[in-house]
C-alpha positions in Angstrom: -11.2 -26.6 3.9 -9.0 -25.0 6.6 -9.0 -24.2 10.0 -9.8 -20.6 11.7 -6.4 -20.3 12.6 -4.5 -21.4 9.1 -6.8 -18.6 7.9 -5.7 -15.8 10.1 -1.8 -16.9 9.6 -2.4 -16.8 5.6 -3.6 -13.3 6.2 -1.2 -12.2 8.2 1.4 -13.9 6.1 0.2 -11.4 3.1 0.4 -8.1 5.5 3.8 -8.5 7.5 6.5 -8.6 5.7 9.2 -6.1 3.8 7.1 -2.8 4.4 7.2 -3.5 8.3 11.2 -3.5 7.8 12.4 -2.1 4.8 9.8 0.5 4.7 9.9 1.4 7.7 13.8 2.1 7.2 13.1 3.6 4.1 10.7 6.2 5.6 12.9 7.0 8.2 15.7 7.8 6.2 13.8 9.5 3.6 11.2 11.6 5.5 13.1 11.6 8.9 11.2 11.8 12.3 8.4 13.1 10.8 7.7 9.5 8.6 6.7 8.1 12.4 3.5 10.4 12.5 2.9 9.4 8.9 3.2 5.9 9.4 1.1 5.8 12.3 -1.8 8.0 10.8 -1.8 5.2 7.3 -1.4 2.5 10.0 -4.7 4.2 11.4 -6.5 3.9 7.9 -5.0 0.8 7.0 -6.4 -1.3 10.1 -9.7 0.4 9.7 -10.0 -0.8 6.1 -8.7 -4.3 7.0 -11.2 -4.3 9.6 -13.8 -3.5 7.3 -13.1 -6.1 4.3 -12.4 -8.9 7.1 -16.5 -8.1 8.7 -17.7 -8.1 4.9 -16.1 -11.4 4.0 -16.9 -13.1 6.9 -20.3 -12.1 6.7 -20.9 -12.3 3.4 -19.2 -15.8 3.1 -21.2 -18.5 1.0 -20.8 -22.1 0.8 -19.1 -23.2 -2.9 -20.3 -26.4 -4.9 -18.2 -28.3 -2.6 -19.0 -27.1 0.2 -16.3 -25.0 1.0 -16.6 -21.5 2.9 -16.0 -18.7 0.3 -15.7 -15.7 0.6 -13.6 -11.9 0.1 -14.3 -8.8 -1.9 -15.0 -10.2 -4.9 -17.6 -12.2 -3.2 -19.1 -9.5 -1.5 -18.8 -7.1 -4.4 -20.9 -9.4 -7.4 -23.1 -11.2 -4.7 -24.4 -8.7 -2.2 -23.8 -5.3 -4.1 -24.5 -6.8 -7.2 -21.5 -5.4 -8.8 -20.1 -8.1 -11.0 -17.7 -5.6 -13.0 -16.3 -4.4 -10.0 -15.3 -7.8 -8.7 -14.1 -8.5 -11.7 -11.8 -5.4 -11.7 -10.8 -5.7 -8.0 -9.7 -9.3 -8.8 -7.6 -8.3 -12.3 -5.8 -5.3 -10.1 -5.3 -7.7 -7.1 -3.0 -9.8 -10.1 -1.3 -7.0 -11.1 -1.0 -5.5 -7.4 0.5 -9.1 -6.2 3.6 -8.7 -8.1 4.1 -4.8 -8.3 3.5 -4.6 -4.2 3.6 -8.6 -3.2 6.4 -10.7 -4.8 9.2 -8.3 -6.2 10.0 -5.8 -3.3 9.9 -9.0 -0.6 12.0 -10.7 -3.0 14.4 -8.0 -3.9 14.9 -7.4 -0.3 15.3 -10.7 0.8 17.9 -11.4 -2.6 20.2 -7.9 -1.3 20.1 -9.3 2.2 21.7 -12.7 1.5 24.2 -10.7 -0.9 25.0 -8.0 1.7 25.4 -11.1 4.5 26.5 -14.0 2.8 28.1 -13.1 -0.6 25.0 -15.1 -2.9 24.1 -13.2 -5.8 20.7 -12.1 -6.0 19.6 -14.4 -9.2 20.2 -17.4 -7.2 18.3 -16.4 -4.2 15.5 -15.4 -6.7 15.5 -18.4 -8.6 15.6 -20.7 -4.8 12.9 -18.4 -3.8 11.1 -18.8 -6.8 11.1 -22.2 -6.8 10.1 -22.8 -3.6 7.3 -20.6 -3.9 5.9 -22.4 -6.7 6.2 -25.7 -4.9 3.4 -24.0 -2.4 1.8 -22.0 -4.5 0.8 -25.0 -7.0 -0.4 -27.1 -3.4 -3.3 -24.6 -3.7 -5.0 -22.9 -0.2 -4.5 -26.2 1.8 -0.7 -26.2 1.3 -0.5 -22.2 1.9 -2.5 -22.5 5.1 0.1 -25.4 6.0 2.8 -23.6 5.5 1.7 -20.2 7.2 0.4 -21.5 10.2 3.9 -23.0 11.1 5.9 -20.2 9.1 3.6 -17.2 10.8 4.4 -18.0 14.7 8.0 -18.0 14.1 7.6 -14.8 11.8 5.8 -13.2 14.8 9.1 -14.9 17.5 11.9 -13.8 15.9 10.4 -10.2 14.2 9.7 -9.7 19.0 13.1 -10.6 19.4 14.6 -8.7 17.0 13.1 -5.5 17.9 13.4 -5.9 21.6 17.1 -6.9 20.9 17.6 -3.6 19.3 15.7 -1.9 21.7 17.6 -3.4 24.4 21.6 -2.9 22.6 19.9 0.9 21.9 18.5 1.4 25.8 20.7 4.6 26.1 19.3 5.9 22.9 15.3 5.3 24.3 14.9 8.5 26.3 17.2 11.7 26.1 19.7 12.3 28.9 
């Protein structure tokens, strides 16, 4: 029930986000220099495995009762290798995994940000932000992929501009002198 391209912005929705900035900032002051290489080697791994469970899904995609492409690692994991406890452990830690690696850091980021730059305290931001994330998670896949495909593009604008921005107010910093 929704286009090619409200699928790829739903996806990319769930993988950019607070580890592209906080964690990179994080790493860097943590690890130093050195958290680049690391970063770039689990960026490595991380694309491959994306890769992979992307080609599974869409290959192993089924049509549901309403005739509605399905598909992911549960799908692939009870239908094709025919490992129904698997899927169903996948999908219980993808629950749990949603709010220990999904919801809270994005949200305790976003809820210190508005406090360092605007002076609102972090329970109100949390409680705005929760609301207006139940008002498209309850809309079900059709409003998410509504919402990404216009949300996502101006993600992608203004996370370009910032960078080259800092790149650009940084330029003496780029190469040493």
């Amino acid at each position: 029930g929704i286009t090619q391209f409200q699928s790829v912005c739903t996806a990319l929705a769930a993988t950019v986000g607070t580890g592209n900035i906080a964690g990179v900032a994080a790493a860097l002051v943590s690890g130093g220099p050195g958290a680049v290489f690391w970063m770039w080697i689990s960026a490595i791994l991380g694309m491959c495995t994306k890769f992979s469970e992307v080609t599974l899904a869409v290959h192993f995609r089924e049509k549901n009762v309403h005739g509605d492409l399905v598909g992911g690692p549960m799908y692939y994991m009870k239908h094709r290798l025919h490992m129904r406890w698997l899927a169903g452990l996948f999908a219980v830690a993808t629950i749990f995994s949603s709010f220990g690696t999904g919801s809270l850091p994005q949200v305790n980021s976003i809820s210190n940000a508005m406090f360092s730059a605007f002076g609102i305290q972090q329970y109100i931001t949390g409680a705005v932000l929760s609301v207006l994330l139940g008002l498209i998670v309850i809309g079900g896949i059709k409003r998410i992929a509504q919402v990404t495909e216009k949300l996502v593009p101006f993600m992608a604008v203004v996370y370009l501009l910032g960078a080259f921005s800092i790149l650009a107010y940084n330029y003496q910093h780029i190469l040493p002198s």
